[in-house]
C-alpha positions in Angstrom: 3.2 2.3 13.5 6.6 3.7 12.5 8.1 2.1 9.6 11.5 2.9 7.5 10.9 1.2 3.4 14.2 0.4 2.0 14.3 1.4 -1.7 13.8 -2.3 -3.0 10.2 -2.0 -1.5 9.9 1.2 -3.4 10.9 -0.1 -6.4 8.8 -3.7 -6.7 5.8 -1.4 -5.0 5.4 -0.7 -8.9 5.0 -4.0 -9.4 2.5 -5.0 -7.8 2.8 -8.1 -4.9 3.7 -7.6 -1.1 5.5 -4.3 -1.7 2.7 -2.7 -3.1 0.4 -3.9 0.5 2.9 -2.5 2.6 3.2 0.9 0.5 -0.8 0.5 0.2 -0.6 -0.1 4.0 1.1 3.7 4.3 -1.3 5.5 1.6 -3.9 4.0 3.7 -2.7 5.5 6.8 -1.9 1.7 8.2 1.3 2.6 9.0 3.5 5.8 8.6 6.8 6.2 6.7 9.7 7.5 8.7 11.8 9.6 6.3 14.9 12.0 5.7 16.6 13.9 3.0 19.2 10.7 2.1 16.3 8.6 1.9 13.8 10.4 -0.4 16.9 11.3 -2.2 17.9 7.3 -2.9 14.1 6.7 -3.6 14.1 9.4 -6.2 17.6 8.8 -7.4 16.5 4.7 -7.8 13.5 5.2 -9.4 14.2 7.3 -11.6 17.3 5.2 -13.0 14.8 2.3 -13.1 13.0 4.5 -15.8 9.8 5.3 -13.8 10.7 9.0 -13.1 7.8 10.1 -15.6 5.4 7.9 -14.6 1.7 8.9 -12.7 2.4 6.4 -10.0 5.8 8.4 -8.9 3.9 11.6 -9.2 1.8 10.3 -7.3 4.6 9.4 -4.9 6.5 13.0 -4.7 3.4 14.7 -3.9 2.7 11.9 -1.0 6.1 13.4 0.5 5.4 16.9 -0.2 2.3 16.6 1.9 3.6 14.8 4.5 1.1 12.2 4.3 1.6 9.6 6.6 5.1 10.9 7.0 8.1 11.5 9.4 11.2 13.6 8.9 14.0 14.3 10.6 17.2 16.0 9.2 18.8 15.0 12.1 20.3 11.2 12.2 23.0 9.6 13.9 26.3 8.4 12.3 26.2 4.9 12.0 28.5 2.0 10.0 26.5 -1.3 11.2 25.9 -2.6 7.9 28.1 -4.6 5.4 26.7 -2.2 2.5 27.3 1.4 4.4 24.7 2.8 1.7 22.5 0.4 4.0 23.1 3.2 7.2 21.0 5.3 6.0 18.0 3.7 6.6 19.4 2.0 9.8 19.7 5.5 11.1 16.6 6.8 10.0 14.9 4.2 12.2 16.8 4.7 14.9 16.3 9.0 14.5 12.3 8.0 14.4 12.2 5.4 16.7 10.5 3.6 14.1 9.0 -0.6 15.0 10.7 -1.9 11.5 12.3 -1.8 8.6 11.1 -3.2 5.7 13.2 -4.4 3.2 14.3 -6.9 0.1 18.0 -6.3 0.6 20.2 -9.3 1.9 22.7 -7.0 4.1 19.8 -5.4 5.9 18.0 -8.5 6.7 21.3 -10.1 8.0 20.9 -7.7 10.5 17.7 -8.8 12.2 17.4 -6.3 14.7 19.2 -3.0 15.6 18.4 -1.0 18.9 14.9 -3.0 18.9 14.2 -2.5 15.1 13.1 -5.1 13.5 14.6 -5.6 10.0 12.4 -7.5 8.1 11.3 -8.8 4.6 7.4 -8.0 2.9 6.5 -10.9 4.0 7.1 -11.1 7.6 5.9 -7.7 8.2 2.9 -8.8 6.9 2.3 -11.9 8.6 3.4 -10.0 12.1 1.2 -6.5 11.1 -1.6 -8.0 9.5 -2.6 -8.3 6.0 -6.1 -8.4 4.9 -5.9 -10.9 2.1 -3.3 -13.6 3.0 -3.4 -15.2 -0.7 -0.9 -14.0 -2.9 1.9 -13.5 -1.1 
């Protein structure tokens, strides 16, 4: 299953909660992470500000997307301005370069959305309880 992670999901991945079963979910080869150059660049960029840029869990990370595990890129999007945040598009046109089922994401202009071109734009929580979760406690 094709799936674009916003950053937020990145971010509270470290964390622990939902975020980290859905990113578990892609190490585990549940689900693979649709990806290009703006969006590894705004993960790294992020997390790195957030102060885990040293850390062994974003090591960990980086080498995930250098070996393409459970991973799609493109370098090719389209240009779109659907969002109310534009830095928002990027994702929105990753999905729609991959063809991806969802986007999963924290942020309120994305979820506003809904749906774009059949994408699903949906929080942790719902793309759990609609993709299956193995433990439903804790969430």
């Amino acid at each position: 299953m094709k799936v674009v992670v916003d950053t937020n999901i990145f971010v509270s991945s470290f964390f622990g909660g939902l975020p980290k079963k859905i990113i578990d979910m892609w190490k585990e080869g549940k689900l693979t992470l649709c990806l290009t150059n703006e969006v590894i660049d705004e993960y790294i960029d992020v997390l790195t500000r957030m102060g885990l840029g040293g850390t062994s869990e974003m090591g960990e990370l980086l080498s995930l997307f250098r070996t393409g595990h459970n991973c799609l890129f493109t370098s090719k999007t389209p240009s779109l301005s659907i969002s109310e945040d534009p830095d928002d598009d990027t994702f929105i046109e990753a999905a729609v370069a991959h063809d991806a089922v969802s986007i999963v994401s924290g942020d309120k202009h994305l979820k506003e959305i809904g749906k774009y071109a059949g994408i699903a734009i949906v929080s942790p929580r719902v793309f759990l309880d609609v993709h299956g979760r193995p433990n439903k406690r804790g969430g």
